[in-house]
PDB file of N, CA, C and O in Angstrom:
ATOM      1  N   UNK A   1       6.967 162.563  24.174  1.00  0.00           N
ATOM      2  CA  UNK A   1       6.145 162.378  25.361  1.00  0.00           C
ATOM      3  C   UNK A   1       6.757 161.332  26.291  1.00  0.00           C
ATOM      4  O   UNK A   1       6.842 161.671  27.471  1.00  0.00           O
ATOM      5  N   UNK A   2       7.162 160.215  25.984  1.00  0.00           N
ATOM      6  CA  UNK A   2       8.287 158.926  26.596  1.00  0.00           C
ATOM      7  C   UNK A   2       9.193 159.086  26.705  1.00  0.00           C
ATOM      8  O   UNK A   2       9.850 158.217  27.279  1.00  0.00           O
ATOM      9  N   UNK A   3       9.950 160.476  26.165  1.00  0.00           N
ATOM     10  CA  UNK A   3      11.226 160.092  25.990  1.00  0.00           C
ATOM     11  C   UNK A   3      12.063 160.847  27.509  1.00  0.00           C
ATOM     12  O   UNK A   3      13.291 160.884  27.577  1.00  0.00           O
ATOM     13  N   UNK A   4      11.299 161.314  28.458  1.00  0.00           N
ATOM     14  CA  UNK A   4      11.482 161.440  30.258  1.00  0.00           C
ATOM     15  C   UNK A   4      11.842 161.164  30.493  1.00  0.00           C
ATOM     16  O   UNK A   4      12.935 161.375  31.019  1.00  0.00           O
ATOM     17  N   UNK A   5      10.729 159.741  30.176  1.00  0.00           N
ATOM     18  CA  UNK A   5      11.668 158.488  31.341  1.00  0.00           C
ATOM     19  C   UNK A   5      13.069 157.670  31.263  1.00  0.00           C
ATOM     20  O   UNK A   5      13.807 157.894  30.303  1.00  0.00           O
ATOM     21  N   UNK A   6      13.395 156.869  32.104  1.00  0.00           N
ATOM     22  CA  UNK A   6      14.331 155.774  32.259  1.00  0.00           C
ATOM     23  C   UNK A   6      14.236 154.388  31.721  1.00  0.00           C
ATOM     24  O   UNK A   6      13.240 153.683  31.882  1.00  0.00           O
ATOM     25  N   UNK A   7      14.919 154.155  31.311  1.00  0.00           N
ATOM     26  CA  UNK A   7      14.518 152.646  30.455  1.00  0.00           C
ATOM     27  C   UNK A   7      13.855 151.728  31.154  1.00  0.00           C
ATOM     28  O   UNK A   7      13.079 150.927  30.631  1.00  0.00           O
ATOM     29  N   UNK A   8      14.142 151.785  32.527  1.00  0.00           N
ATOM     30  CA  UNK A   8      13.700 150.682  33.535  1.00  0.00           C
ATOM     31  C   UNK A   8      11.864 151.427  33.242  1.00  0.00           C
ATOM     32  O   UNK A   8      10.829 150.835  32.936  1.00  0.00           O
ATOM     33  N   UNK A   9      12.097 152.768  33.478  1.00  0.00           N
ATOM     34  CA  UNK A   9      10.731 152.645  33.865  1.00  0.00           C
ATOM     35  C   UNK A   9       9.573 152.285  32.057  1.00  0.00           C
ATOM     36  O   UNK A   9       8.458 151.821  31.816  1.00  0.00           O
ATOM     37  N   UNK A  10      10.686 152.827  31.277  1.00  0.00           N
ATOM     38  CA  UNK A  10       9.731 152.340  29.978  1.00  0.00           C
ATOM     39  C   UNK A  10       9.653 150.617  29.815  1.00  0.00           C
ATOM     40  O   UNK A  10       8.673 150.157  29.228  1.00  0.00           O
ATOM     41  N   UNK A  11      10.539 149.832  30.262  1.00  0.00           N
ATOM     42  CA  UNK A  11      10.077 148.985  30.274  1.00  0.00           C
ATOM     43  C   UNK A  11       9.029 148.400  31.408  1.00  0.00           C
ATOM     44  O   UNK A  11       8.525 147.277  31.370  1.00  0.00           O
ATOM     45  N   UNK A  12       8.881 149.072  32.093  1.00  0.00           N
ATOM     46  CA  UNK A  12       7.126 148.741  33.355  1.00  0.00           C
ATOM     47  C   UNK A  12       6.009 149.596  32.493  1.00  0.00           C
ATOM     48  O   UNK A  12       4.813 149.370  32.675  1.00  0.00           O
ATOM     49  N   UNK A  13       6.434 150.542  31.589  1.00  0.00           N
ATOM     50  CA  UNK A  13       5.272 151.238  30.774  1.00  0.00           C
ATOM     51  C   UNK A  13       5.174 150.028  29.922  1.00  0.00           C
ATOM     52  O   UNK A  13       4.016 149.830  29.555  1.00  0.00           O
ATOM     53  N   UNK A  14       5.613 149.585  29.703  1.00  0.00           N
ATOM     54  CA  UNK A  14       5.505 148.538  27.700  1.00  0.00           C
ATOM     55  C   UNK A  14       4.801 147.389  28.909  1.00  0.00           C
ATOM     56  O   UNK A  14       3.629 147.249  28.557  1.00  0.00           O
ATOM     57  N   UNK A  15       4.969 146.836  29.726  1.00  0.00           N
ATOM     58  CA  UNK A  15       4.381 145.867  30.262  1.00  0.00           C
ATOM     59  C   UNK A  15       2.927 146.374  30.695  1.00  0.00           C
ATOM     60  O   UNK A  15       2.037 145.678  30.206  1.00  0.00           O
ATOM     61  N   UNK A  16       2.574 147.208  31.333  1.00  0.00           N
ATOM     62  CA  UNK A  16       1.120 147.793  31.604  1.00  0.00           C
ATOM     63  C   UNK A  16       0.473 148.250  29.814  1.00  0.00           C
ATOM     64  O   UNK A  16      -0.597 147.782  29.423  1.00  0.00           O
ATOM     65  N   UNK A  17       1.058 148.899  29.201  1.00  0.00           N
ATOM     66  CA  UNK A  17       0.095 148.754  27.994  1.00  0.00           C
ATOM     67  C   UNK A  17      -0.190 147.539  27.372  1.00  0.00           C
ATOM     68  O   UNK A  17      -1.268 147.361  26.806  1.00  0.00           O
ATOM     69  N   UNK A  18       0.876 146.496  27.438  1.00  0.00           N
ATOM     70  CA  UNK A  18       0.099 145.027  26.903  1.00  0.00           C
ATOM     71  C   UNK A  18      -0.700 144.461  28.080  1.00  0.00           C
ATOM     72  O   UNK A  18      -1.381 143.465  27.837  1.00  0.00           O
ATOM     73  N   UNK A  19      -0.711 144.905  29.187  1.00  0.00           N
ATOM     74  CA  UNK A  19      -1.916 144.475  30.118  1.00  0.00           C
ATOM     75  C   UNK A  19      -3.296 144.998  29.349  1.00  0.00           C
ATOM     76  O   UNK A  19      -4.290 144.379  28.969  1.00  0.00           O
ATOM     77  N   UNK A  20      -2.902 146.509  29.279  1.00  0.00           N
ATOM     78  CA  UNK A  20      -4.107 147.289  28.898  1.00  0.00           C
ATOM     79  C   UNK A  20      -4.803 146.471  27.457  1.00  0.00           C
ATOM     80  O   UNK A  20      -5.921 145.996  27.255  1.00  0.00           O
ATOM     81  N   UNK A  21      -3.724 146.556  26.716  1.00  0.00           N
ATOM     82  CA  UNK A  21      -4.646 146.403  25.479  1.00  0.00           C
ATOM     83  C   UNK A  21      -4.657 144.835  25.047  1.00  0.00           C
ATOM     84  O   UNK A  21      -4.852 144.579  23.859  1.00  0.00           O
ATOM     85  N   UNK A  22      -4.428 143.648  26.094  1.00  0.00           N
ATOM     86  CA  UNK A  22      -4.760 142.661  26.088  1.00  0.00           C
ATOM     87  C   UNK A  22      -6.286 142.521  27.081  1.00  0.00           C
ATOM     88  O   UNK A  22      -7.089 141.588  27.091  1.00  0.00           O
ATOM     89  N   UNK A  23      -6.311 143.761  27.837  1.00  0.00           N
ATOM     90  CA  UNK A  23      -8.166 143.502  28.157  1.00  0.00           C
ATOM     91  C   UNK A  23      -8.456 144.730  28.087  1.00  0.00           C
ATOM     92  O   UNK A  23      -8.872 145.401  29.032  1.00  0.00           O
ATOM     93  N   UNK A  24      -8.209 145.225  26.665  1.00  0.00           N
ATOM     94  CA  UNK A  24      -9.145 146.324  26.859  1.00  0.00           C
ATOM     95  C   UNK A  24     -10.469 146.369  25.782  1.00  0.00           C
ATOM     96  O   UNK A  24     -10.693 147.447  25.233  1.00  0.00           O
ATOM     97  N   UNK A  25     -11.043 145.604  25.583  1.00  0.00           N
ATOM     98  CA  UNK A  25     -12.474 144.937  25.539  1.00  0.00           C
ATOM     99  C   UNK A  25     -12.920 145.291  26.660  1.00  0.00           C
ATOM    100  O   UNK A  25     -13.912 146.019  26.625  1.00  0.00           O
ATOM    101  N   UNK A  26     -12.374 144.922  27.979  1.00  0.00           N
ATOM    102  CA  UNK A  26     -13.051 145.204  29.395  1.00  0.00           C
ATOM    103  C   UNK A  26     -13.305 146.460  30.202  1.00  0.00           C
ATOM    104  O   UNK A  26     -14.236 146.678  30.978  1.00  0.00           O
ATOM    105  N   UNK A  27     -11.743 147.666  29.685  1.00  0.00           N
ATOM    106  CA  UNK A  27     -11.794 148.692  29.947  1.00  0.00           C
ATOM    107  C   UNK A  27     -12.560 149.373  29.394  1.00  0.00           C
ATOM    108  O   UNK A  27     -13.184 150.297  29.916  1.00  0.00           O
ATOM    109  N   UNK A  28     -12.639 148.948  28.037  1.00  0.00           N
ATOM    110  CA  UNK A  28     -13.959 149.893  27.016  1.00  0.00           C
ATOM    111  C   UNK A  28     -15.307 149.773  27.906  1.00  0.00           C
ATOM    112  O   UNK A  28     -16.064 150.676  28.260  1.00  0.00           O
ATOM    113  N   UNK A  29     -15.379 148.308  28.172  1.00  0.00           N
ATOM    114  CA  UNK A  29     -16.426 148.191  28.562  1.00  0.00           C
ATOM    115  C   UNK A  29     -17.311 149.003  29.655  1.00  0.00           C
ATOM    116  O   UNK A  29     -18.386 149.601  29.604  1.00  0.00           O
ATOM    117  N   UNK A  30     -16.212 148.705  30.816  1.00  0.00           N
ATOM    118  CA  UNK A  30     -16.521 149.206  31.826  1.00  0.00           C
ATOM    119  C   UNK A  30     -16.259 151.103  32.071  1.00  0.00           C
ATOM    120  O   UNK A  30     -16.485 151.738  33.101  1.00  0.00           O
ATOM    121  N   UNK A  31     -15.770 151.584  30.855  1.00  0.00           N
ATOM    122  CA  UNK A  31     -16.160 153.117  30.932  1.00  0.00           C
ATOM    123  C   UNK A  31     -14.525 153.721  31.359  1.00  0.00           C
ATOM    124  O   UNK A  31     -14.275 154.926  31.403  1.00  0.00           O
ATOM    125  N   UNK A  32     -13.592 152.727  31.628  1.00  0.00           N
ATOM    126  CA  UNK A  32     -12.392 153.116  31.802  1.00  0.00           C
ATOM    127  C   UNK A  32     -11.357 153.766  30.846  1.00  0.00           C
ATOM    128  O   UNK A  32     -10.483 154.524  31.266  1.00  0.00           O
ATOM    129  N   UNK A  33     -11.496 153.437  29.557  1.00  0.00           N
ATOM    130  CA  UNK A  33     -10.989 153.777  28.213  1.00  0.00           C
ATOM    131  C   UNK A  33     -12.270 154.097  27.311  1.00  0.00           C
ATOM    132  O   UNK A  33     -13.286 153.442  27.081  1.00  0.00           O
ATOM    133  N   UNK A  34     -11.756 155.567  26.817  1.00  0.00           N
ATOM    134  CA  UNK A  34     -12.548 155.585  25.763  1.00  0.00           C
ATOM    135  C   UNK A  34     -11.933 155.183  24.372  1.00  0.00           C
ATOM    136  O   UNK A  34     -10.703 155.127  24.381  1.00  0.00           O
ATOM    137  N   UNK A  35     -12.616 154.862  23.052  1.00  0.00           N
ATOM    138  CA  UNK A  35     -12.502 154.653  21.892  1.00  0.00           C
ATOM    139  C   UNK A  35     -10.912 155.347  21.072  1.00  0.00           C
ATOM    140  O   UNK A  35      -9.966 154.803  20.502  1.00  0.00           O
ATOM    141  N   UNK A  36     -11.233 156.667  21.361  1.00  0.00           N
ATOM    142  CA  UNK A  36      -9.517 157.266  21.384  1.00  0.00           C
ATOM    143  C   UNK A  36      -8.503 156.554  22.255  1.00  0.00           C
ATOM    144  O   UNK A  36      -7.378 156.400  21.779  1.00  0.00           O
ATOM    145  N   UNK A  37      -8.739 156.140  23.365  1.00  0.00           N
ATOM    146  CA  UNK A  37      -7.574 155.750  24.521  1.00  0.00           C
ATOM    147  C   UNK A  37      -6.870 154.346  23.883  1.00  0.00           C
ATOM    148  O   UNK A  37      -5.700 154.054  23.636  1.00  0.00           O
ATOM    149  N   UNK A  38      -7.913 153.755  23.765  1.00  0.00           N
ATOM    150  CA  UNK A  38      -7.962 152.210  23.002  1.00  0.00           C
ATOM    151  C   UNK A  38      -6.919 152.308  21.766  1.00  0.00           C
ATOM    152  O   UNK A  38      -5.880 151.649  21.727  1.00  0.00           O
ATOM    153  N   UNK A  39      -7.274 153.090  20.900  1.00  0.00           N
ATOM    154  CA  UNK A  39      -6.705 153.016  19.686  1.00  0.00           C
ATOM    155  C   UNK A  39      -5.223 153.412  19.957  1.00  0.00           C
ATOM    156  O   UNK A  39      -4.326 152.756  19.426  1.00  0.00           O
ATOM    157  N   UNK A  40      -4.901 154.624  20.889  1.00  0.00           N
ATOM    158  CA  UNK A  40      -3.705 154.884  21.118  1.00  0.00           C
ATOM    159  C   UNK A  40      -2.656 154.123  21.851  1.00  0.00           C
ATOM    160  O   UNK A  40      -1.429 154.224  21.886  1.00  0.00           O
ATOM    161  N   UNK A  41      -3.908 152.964  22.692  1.00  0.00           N
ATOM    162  CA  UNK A  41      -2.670 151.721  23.082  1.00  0.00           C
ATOM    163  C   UNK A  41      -2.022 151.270  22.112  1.00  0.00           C
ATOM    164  O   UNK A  41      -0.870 151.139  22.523  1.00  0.00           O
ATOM    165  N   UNK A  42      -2.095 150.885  20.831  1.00  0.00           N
ATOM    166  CA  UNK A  42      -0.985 150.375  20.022  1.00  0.00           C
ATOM    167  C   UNK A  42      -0.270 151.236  19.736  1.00  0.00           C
ATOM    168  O   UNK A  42       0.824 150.680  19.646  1.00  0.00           O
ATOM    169  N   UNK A  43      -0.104 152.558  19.463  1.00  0.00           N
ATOM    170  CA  UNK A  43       0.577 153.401  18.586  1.00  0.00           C
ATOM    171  C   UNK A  43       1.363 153.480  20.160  1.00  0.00           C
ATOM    172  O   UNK A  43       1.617 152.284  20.297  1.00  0.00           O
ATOM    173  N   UNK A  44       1.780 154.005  21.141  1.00  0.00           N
ATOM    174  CA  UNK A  44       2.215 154.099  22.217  1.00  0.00           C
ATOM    175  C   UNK A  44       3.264 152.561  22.547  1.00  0.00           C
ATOM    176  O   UNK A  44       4.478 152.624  22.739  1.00  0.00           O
ATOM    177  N   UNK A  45       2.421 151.209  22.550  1.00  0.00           N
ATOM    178  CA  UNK A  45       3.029 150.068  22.306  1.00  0.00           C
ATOM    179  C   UNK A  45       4.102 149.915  21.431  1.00  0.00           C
ATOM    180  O   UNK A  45       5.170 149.358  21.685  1.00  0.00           O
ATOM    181  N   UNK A  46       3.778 150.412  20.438  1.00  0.00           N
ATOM    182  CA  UNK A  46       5.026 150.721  19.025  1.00  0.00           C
ATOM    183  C   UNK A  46       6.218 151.916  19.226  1.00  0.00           C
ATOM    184  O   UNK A  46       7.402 151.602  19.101  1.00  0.00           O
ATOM    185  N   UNK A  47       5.853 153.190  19.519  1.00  0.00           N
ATOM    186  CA  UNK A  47       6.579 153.610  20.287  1.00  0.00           C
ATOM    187  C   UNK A  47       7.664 153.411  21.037  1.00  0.00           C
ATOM    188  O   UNK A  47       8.842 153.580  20.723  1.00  0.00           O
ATOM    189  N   UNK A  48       7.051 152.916  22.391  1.00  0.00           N
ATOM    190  CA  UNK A  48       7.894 152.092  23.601  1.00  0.00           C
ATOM    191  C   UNK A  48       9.220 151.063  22.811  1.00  0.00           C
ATOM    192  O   UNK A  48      10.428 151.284  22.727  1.00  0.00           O
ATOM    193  N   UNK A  49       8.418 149.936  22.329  1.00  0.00           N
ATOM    194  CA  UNK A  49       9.304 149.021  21.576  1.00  0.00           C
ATOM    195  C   UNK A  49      10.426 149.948  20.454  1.00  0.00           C
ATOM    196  O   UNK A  49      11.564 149.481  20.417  1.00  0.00           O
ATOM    197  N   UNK A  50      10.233 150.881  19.794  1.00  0.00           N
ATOM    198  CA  UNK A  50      11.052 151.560  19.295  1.00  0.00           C
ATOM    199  C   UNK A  50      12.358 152.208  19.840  1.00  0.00           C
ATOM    200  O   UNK A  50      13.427 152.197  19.228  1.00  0.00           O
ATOM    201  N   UNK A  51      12.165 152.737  20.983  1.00  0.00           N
ATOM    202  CA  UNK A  51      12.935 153.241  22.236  1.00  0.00           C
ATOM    203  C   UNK A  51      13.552 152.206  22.779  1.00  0.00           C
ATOM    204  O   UNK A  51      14.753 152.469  22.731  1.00  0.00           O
ATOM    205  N   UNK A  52      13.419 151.373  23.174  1.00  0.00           N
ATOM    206  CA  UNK A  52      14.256 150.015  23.740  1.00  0.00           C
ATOM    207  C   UNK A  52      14.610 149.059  22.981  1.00  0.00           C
ATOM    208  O   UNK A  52      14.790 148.002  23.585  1.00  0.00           O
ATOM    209  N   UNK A  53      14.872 149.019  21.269  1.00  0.00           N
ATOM    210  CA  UNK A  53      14.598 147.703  20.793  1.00  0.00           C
ATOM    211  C   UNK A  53      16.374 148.030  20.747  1.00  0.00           C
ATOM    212  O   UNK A  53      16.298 146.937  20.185  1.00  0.00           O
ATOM    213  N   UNK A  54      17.457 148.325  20.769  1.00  0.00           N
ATOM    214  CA  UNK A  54      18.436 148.605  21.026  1.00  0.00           C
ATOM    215  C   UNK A  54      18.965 147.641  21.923  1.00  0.00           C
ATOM    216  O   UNK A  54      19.868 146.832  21.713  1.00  0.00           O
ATOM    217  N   UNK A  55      18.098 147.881  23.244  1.00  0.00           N
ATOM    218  CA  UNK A  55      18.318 148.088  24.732  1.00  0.00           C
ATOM    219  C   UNK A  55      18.353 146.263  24.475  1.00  0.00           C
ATOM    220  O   UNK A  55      19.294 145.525  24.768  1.00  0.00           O
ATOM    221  N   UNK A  56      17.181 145.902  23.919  1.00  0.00           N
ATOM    222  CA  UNK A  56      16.406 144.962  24.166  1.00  0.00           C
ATOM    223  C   UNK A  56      17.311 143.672  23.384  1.00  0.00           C
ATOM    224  O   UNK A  56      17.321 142.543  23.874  1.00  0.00           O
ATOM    225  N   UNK A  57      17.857 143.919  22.455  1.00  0.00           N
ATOM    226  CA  UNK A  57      19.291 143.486  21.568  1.00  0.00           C
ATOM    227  C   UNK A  57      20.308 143.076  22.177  1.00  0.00           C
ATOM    228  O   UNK A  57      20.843 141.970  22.097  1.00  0.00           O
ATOM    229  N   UNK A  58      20.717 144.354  23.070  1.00  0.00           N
ATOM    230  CA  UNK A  58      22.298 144.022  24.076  1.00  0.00           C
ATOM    231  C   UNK A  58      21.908 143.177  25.339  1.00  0.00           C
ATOM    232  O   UNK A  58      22.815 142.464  25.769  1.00  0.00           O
ATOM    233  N   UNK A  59      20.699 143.136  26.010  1.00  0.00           N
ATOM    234  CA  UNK A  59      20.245 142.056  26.786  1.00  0.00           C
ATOM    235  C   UNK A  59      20.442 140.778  26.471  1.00  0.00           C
ATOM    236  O   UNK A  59      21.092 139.940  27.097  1.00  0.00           O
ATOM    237  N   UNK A  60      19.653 140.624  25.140  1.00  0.00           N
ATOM    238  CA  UNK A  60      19.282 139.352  25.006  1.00  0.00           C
ATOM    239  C   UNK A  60      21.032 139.030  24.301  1.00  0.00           C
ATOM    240  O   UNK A  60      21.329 137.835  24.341  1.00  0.00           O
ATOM    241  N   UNK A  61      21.861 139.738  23.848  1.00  0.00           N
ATOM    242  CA  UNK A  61      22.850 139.581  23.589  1.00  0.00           C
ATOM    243  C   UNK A  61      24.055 138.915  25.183  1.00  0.00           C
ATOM    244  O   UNK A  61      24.708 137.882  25.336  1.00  0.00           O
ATOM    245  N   UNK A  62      23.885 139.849  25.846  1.00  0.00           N
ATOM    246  CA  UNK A  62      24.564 139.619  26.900  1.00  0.00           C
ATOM    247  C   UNK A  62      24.111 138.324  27.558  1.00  0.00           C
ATOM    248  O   UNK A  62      24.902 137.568  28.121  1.00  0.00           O
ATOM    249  N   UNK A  63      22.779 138.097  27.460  1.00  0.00           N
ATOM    250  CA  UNK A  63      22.275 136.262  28.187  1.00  0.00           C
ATOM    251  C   UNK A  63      23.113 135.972  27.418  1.00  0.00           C
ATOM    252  O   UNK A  63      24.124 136.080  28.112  1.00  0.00           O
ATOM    253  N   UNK A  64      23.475 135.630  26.318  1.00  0.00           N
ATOM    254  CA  UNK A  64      23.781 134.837  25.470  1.00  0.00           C
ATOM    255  C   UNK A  64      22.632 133.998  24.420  1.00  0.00           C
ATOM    256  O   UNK A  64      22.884 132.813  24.201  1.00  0.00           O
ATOM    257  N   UNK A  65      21.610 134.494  23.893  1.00  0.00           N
ATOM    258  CA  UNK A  65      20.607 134.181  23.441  1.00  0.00           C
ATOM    259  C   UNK A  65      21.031 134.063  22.157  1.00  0.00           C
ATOM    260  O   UNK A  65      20.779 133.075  21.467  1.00  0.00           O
ATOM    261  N   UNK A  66      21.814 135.235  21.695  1.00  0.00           N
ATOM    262  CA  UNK A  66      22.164 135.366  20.011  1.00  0.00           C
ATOM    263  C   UNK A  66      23.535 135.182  20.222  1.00  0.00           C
ATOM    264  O   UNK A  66      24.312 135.188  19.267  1.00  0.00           O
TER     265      UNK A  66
END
């Protein structure tokens, strides 16, 4: 289902699902997410990070981090 896109854009997806499921207490709340939607923010979160953790290696490699 992710695997479409462009890395750039999976990494603006991985940033909006930890928006999401850092308030989604609020989205539940307010009728925006249902109970299924909710639960599938992590599995989707895990996902994403699976697909870039590569990506995410030679970055932090190239700063010079590691």
């Amino acid at each position: 289902m992710l695997e479409q896109f462009t890395a750039q854009d999976r990494w603006g997806q991985l940033y909006g699902l930890s928006v999401l499921q850092a308030d989604r207490a609020w989205f539940l709340e307010h009728g925006y997410l249902s109970g299924r939607q909710s639960r599938l923010l992590g599995s989707l979160q895990l996902q994403l990070c699976a697909q870039l953790k590569d990506e995410a290696l030679s970055m932090v490699k190239t700063r010079g981090f590691l």
